[in-house]
C-alpha positions as CSV (number, residue, x, y, z in Angstrom):
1,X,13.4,-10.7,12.2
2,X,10.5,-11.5,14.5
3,X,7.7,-8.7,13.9
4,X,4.0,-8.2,14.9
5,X,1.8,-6.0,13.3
6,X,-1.2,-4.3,15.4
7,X,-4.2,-3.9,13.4
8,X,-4.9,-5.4,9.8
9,X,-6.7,-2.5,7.8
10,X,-4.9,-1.1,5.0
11,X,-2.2,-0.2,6.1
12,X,-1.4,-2.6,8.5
13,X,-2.1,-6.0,5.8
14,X,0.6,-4.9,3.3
15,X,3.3,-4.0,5.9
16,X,2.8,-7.1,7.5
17,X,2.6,-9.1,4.1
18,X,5.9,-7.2,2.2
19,X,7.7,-7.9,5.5
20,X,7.0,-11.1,5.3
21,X,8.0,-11.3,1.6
22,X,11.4,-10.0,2.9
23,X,11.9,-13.1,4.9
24,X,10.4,-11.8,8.4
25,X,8.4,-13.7,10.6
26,X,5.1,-11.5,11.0
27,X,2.7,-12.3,13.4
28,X,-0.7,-10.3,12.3
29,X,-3.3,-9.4,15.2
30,X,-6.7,-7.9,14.8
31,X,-9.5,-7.6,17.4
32,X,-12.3,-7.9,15.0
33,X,-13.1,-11.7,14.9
34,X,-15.3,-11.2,10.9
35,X,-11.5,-9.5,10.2
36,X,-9.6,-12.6,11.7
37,X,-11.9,-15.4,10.5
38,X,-11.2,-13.9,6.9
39,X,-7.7,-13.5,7.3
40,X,-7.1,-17.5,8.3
41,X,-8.9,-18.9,6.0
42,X,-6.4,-16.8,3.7
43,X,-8.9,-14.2,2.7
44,X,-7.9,-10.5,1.8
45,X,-10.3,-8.8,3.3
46,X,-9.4,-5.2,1.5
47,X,-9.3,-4.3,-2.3
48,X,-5.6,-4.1,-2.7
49,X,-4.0,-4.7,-6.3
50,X,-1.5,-7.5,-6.1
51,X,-1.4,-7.8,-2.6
52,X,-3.6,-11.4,-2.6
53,X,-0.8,-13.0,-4.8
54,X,2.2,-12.6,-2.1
55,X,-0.3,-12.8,1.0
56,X,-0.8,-16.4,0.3
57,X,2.7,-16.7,-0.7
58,X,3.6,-16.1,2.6
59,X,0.9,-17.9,4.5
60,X,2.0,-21.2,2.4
61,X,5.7,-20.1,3.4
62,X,4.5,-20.0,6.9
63,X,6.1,-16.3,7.3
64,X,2.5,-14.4,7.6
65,X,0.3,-16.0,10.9
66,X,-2.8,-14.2,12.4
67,X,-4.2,-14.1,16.2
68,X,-6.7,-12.1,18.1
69,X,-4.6,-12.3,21.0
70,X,-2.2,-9.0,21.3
71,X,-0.6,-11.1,23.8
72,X,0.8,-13.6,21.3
73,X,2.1,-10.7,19.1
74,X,4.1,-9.1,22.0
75,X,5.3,-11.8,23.7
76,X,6.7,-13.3,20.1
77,X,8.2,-10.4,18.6
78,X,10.4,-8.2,18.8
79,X,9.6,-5.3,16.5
80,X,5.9,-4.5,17.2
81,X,4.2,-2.3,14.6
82,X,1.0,0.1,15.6
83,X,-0.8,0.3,12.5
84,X,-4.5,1.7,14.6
85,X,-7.3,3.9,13.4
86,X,-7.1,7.4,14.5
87,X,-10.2,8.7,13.4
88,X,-11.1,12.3,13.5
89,X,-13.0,13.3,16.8
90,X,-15.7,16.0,17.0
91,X,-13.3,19.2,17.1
92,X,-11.0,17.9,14.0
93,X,-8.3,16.3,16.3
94,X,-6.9,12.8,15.7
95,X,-8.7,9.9,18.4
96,X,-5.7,8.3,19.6
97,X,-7.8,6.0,22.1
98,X,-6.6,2.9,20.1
99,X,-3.1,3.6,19.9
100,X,-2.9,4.5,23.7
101,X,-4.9,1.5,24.5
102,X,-2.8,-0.8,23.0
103,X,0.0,0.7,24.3
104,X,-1.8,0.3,27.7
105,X,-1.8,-3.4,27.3
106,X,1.0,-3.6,25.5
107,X,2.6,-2.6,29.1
108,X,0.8,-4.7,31.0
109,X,1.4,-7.4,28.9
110,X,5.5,-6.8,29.4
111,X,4.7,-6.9,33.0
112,X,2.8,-9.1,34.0
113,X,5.0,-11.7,31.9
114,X,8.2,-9.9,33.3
115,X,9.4,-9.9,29.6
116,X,12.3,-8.3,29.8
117,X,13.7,-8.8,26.3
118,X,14.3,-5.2,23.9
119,X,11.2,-4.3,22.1
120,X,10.8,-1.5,19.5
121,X,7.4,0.1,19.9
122,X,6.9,1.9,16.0
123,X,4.1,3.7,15.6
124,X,2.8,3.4,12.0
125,X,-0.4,5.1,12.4
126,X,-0.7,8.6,11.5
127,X,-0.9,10.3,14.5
128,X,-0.4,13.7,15.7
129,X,3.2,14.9,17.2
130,X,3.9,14.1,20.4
131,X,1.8,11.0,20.2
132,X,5.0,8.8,20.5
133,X,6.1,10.9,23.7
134,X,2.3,9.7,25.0
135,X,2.8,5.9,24.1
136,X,6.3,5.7,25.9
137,X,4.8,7.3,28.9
138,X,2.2,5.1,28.9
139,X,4.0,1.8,28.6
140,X,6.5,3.1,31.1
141,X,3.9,3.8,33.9
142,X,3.8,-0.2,34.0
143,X,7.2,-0.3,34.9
144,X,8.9,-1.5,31.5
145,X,11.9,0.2,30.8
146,X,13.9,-2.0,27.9
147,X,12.3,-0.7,25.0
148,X,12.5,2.1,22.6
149,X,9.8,4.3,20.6
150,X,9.8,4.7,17.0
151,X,7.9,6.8,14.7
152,X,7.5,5.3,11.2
153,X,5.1,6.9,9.1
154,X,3.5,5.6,6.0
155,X,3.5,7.3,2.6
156,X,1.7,4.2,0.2
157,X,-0.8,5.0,-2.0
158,X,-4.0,3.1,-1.9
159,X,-4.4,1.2,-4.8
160,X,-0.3,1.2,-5.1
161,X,0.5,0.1,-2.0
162,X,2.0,-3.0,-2.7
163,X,4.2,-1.2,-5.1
164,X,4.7,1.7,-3.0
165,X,6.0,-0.5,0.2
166,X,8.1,-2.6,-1.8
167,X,9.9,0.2,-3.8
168,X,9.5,3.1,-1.7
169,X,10.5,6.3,-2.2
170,X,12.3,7.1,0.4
171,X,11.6,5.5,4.2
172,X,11.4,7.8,7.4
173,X,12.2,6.4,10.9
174,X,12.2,8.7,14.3
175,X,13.4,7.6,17.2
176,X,15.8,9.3,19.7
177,X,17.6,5.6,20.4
178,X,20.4,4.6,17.9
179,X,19.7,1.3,18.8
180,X,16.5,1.6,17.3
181,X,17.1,3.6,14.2
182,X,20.4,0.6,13.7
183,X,18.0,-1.9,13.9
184,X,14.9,-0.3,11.8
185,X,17.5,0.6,9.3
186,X,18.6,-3.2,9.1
187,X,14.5,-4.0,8.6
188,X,14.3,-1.6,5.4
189,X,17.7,-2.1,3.6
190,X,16.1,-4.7,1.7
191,X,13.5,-2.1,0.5
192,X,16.0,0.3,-0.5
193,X,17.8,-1.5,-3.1
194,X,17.8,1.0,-5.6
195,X,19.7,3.4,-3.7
196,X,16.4,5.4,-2.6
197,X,17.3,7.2,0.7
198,X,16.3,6.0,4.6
199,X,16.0,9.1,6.7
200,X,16.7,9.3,10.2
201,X,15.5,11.6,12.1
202,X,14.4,12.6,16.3
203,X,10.7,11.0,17.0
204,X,8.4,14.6,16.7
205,X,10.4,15.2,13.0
206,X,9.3,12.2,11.9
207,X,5.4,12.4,13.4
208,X,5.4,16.1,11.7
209,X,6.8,15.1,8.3
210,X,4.0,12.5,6.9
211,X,1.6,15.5,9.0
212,X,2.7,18.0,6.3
213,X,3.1,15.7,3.6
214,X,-0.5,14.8,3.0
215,X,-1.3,18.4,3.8
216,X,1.5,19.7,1.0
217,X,-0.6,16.7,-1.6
218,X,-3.6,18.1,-0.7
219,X,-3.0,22.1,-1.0
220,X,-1.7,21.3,-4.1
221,X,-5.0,19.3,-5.4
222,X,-7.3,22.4,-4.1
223,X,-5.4,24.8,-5.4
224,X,-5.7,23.5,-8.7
225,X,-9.5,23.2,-8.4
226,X,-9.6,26.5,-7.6
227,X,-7.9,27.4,-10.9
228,X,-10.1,25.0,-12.8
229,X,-13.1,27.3,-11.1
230,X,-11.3,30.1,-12.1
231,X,-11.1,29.0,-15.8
232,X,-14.6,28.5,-16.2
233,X,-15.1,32.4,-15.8
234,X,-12.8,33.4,-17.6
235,X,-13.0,30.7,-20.3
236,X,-9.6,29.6,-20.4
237,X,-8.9,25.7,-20.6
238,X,-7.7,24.4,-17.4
239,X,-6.1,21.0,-19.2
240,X,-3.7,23.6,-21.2
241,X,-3.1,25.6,-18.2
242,X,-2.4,22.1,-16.3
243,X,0.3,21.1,-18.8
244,X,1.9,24.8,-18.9
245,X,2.5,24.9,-15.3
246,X,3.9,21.1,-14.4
247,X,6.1,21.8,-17.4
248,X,8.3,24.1,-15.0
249,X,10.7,21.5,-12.8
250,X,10.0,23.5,-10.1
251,X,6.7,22.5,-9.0
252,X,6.4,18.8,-11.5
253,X,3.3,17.0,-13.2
254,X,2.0,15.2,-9.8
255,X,-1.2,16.2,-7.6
256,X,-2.0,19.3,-10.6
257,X,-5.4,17.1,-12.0
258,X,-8.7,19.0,-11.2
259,X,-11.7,17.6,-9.8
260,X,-14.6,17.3,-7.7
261,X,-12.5,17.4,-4.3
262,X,-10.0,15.1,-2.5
263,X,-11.3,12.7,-0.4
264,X,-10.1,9.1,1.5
265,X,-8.7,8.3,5.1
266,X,-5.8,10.2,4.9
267,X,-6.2,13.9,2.9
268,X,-9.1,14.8,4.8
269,X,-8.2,13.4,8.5
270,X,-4.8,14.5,7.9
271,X,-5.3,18.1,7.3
272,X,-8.1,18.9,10.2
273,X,-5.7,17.3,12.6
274,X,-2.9,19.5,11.7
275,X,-4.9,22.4,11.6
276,X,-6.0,21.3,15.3
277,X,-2.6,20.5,16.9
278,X,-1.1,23.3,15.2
279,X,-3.7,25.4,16.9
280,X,-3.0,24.3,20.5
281,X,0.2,25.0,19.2
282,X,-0.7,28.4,18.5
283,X,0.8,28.5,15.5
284,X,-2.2,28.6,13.3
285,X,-2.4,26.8,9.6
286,X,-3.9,29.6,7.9
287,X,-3.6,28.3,4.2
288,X,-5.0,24.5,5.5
289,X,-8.0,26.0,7.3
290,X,-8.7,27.4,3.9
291,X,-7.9,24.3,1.6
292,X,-10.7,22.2,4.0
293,X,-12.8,24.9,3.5
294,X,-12.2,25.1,0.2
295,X,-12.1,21.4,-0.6
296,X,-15.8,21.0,1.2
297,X,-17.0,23.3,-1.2
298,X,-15.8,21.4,-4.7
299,X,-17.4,18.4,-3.6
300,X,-20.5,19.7,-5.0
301,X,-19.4,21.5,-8.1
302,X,-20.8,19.0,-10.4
303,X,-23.9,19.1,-8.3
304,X,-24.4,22.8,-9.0
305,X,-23.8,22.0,-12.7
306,X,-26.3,19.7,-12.7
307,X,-29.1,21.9,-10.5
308,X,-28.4,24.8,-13.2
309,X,-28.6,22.8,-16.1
310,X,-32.2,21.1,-15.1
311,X,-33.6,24.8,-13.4
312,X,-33.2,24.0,-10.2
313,X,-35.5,21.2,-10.2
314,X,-34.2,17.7,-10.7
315,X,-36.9,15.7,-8.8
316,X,-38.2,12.5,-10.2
317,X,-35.1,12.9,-12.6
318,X,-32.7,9.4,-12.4
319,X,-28.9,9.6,-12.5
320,X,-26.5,7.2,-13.6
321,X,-22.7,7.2,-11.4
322,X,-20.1,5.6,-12.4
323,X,-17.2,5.6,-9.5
324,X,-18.3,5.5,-5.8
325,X,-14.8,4.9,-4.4
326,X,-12.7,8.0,-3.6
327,X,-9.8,7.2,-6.4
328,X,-9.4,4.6,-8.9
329,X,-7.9,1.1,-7.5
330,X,-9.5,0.4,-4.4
331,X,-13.1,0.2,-2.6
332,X,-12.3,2.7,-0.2
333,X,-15.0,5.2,0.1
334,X,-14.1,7.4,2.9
335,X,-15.0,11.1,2.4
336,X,-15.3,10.5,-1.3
337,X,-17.1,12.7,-3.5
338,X,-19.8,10.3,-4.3
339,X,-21.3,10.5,-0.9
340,X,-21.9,14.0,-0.4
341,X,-23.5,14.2,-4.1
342,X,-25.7,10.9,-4.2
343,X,-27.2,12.6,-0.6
344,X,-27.7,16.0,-2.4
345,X,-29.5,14.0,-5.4
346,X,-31.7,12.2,-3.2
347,X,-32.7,15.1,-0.8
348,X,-33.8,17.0,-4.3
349,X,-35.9,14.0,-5.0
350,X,-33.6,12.5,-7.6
351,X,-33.2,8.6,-8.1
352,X,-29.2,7.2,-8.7
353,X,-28.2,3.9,-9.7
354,X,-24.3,3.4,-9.4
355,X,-22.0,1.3,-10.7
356,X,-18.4,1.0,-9.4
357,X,-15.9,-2.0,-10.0
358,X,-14.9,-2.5,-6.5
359,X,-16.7,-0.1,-3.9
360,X,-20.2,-1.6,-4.2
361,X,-20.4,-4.2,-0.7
362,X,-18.7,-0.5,1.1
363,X,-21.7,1.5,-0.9
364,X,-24.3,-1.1,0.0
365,X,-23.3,-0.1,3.6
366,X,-23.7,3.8,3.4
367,X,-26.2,4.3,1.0
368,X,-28.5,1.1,2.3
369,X,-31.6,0.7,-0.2
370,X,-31.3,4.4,-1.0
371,X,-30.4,4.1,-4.3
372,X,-30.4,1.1,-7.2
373,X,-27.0,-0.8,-7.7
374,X,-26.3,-1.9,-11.2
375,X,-24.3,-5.3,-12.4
376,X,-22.2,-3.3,-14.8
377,X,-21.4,0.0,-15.5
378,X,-24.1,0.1,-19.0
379,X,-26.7,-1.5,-16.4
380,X,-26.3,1.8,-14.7
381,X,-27.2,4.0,-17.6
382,X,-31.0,2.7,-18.3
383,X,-33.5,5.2,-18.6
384,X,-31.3,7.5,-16.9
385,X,-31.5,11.2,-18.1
386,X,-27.5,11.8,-17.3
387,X,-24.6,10.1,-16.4
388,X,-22.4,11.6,-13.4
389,X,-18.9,10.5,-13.3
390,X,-17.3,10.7,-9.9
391,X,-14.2,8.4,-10.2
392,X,-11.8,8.0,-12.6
393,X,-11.3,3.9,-13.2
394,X,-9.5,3.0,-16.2
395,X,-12.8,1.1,-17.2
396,X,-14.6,4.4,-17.5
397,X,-11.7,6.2,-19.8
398,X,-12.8,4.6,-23.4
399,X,-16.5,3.3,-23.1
400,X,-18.5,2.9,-26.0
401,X,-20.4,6.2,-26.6
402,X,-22.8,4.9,-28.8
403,X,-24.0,2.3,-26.0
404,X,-24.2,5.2,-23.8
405,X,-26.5,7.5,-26.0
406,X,-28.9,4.4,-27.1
407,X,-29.2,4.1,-23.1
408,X,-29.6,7.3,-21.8
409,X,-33.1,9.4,-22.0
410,X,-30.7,12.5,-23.6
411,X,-27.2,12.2,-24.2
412,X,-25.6,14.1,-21.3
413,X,-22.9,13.7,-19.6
414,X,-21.6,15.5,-15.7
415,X,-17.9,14.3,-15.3
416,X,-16.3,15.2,-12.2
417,X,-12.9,13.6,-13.3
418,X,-12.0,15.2,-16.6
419,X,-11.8,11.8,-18.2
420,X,-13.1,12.6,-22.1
421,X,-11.8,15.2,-24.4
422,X,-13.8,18.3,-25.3
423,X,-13.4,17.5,-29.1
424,X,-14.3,13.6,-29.0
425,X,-17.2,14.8,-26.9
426,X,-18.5,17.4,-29.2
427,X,-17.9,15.6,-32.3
428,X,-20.1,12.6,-30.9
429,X,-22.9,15.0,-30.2
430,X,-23.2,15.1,-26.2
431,X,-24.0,17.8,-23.9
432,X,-21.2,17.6,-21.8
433,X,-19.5,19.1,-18.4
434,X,-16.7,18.9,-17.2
435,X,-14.1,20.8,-14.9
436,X,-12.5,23.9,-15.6
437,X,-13.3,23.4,-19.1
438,X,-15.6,24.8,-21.5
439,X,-19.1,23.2,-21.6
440,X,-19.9,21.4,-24.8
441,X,-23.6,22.1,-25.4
442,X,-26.1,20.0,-27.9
């Protein structure tokens, strides 16, 4: 099939490139020429595991091309993807400027070429419901009636997206045309191998299910911080209590590990904008209002551990972090932890110098020449009088201690990740913290 793919962030880049790896011709446009000028000269330009090795695949098989012209990509397709930032605006509502935009031109485009041939319109993006309802009003004000809306929401991972495209779990497609849902169904059979289900479904079900999906993940991650809170008081282990729980095949082993908060471009967007639309709904979220809440607040746990354990006064101190992305496996660093706690360090009078394997070009971007960035994750650790742990990469799960302690002013460890045992930690001699856990004092 003959598909284009609007906008080349992460989602976008691996639907276009595991189409393409299918045997589609994908036509790739992006507005930002730094984006483009990477992406012909057959550079990834996001940290995605294993996506480089079929991107050029396809560019060599002459399957994946790139343009800055949204022109090209409508004219020459027939299956247009809308893969656009919705950011969160001021009140906690989705910005759907660029997918309305585009679906502006994408009318004006049909028109003033009188290109009369079927196009599917999918929206990709996560966008609020209704939103598809918007777009086909839109494109119809230009006078283009052969074409059909689809709503075809994402559920890939970061850092498993690749994976997560290609062997999906299941595949959700919206649309109130059969002829649309035939020929999207056609598009993902290859996917679906395996027997994993494609769900059909009207256009607002669709819009409303990856809406409550994230917001399902994410209740489910706060709710277990708030245990892990709750057994620090009460001294009970929150590991144990993790395992007791996912054991029962009711609620499974998935989303249940505590921490120091959720964070990305999807949890946090996600859940405000439900809580918004569901609100000019009137039909408040009551339980999402409080997992934001609730998820604000144990972003700076550790930070409170770290205040009490220094008296309240931690200027002049210096602080080692390992992990500045928001999860292991990519350099995405959207509302993660990291952010919110390197600030609070630094407007205490603290020094940091971070280490993270792929986030640092992103950090160097936020954090400017606020705070040291180390070559390795050891470089971080000198002279340092503790070492914060804010994301868990595998690199970070089996270091050697004994490095550590030689370059650390006291051997002291803040993990916000639950990433060593208690025992290990104690039997090696550091004053460690951790999550829902027992401190292990010196």
């Amino acid at each position: 099939m003959n598909l284009s793919v609007i906008g080349t962030g992460y989602v976008g880049l691996v639907a276009a490139t595991c189409f393409a790896e299918m045997g589609n011709d994908v036509i790739c446009m992006d507005n930002s020429p730094e984006i483009l000028e990477k992406l012909k000269k057959s550079i990834v330009p996001i940290y995605e595991p294993g996506l480089d090795i079929i991107f050029q695949r396809n560019i060599e098989k002459k399957r994946l091309s790139f343009t800055g012209e949204l022109i090209d990509a409508v004219l020459n397709s027939d299956i247009i993807f809308y893969c656009l930032p919705t950011p969160q605006g001021g009140d906690g509502s989705a910005d759907l400027r660029f997918v309305l935009g585009v679906a502006d031109e994408t009318g004006k485009i049909l028109k003033e070429n009188n290109d009369n041939n079927y196009k599917i319109i999918v929206n990709k993006s996560t966008v609020p419901v209704g939103t598809g309802q918007k777009v086909k009003k839109v494109i119809e004000s230009h006078g283009v009636k052969n074409f059909d809306i689809v709503s075809n929401p994402e559920f890939q991972r970061e850092g498993f997206a690749v994976e997560d495209f290609m062997k999906p779990d299941r595949i959700v497609i919206g649309s109130s045309s059969k002829k649309a849902l035939s020929v999207m169904k056609d598009l993902y059979v290859p996917f679906v191998r395996q027997g994993n289900p494609i769900f059909e479904m009207d256009l607002e079900s669709a819009e409303v299910t990856k809406y409550a999906s994230n917001s399902y993940l994410a209740m489910r991650i706060t709710f277990m911080n708030e245990i892990a809170n709750f057994c620090e008081k009460v001294g009970a282990n929150v590991d144990m209590v993790r395992r007791g729980i996912a054991s029962d095949n009711r609620i499974g082993k998935r989303f249940l590990f505590p921490g120091i908060g959720y964070g990305g471009s999807c949890f946090p967007k996600d859940v405000k904008a439900l809580i918004k639309t569901s609100s000019e709904f009137k039909s408040e979220m009551t339980i999402l209002k409080q997992v934001d809440i609730v998820n604000s607040k144990q972003k700076l746990v550790l930070i409170g551990k770290i205040l009490e354990h220094f008296k309240n006064y931690i200027k002049n101190k210096h602080f080692a972090v390992w992990g500045l992305s928001f999860k292991p496996n990519t350099d995405d660093m959207r509302e993660a932890a990291s952010i919110v706690n390197i600030n609070k360090l630094i407007e205490h009078g603290a020094t940091v110098s971070a280490y993270d394997p792929a986030a640092m070009e992103v950090a160097k971007s936020i954090f400017k020449d606020s705070i040291v960035y180390a070559e390795n994750q050891y470089d971080a650790l000198k002279d340092a009088d503790a070492l914060l742990i804010f994301t868990e990469w595998n690199e970070f799960r089996y270091p050697d201690f004994n490095k550590i302690r030689s370059s650390l002013k006291n051997p002291l460890i803040f993990d916000g990740r639950n990433i060593y045992d208690l025992e290990k930690m104690e039997e090696l001699g550091f004053c460690y913290y951790s999550i829902g856990r027992k401190t292990i004092e010196k």
